[in-house]
C-alpha positions as CSV (number, residue, x, y, z in Angstrom):
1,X,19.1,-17.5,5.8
2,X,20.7,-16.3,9.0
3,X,22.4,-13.5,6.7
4,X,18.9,-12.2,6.0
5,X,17.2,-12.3,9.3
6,X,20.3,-10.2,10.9
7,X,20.2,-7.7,8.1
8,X,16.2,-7.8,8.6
9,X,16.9,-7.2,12.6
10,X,19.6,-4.5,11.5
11,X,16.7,-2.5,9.8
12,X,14.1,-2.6,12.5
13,X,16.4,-1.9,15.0
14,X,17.3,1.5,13.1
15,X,13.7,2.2,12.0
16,X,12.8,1.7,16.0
17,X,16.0,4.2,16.7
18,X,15.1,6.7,14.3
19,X,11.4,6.8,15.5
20,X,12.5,6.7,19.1
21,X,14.6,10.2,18.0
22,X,12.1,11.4,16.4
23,X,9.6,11.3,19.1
24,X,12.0,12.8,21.5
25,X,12.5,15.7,19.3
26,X,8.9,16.6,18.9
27,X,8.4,15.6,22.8
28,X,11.0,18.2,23.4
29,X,10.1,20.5,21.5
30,X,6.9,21.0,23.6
31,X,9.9,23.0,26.4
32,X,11.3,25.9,24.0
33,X,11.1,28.7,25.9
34,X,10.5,26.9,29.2
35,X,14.1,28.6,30.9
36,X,12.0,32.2,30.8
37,X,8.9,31.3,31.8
38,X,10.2,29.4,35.0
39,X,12.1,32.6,35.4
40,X,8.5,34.1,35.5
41,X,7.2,32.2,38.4
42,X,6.4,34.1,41.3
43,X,6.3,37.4,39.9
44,X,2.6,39.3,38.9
45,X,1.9,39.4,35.9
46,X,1.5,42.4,33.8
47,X,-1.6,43.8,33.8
48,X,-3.3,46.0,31.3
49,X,-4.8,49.0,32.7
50,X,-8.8,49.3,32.9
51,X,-10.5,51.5,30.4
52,X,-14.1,52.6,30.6
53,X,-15.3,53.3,27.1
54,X,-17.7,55.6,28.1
55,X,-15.2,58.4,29.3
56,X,-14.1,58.2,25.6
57,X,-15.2,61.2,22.8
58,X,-18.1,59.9,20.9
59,X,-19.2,57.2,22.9
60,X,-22.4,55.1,21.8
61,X,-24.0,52.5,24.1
62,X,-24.3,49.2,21.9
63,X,-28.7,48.6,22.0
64,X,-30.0,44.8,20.2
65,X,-32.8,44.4,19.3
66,X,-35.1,42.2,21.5
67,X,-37.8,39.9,20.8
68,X,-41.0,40.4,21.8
69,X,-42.3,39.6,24.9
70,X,-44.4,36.3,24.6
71,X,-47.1,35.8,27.3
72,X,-47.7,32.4,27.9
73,X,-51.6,31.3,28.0
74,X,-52.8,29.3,30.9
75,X,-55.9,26.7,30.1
76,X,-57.4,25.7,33.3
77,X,-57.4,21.9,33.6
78,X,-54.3,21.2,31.2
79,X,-51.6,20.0,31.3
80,X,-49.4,21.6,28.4
């Protein structure tokens, strides 16, 4: 009996180790690429220069169509 509860003690304790690895590995895997973008910090950003379409050759203004205007009808002595 005591050979069976070590052996079942031997197999949790390496199912807990393997999942503790595991998790470290996935937990660590959240920093790839960390080294160059600390290397980053304090430096501006590059920044994509502004365009205005409407300098561009063939240039259309983008128009939706709207809904009609709904007046709203007032009853004297009402509430809705």
């Amino acid at each position: 009996m005591k050979k069976d509860r070590k052996e079942h003690w031997r197999k949790l304790m390496r199912g807990t180790t393997m999942a503790g690895a595991l998790l470290a590995v996935i937990t660590l895997s959240g920093c790839a690429g960390m080294e160059e973008r600390l290397s980053r910090v304090g430096v501006e950003p590059p920044f994509s220069k502004i365009q205005n379409p409407e300098h561009e050759k063939g240039y259309k203004p983008l128009t939706f169509p709207m809904p009609k205007e709904h007046v709203a009808e007032q009853s004297p002595n009402s509430l809705w």
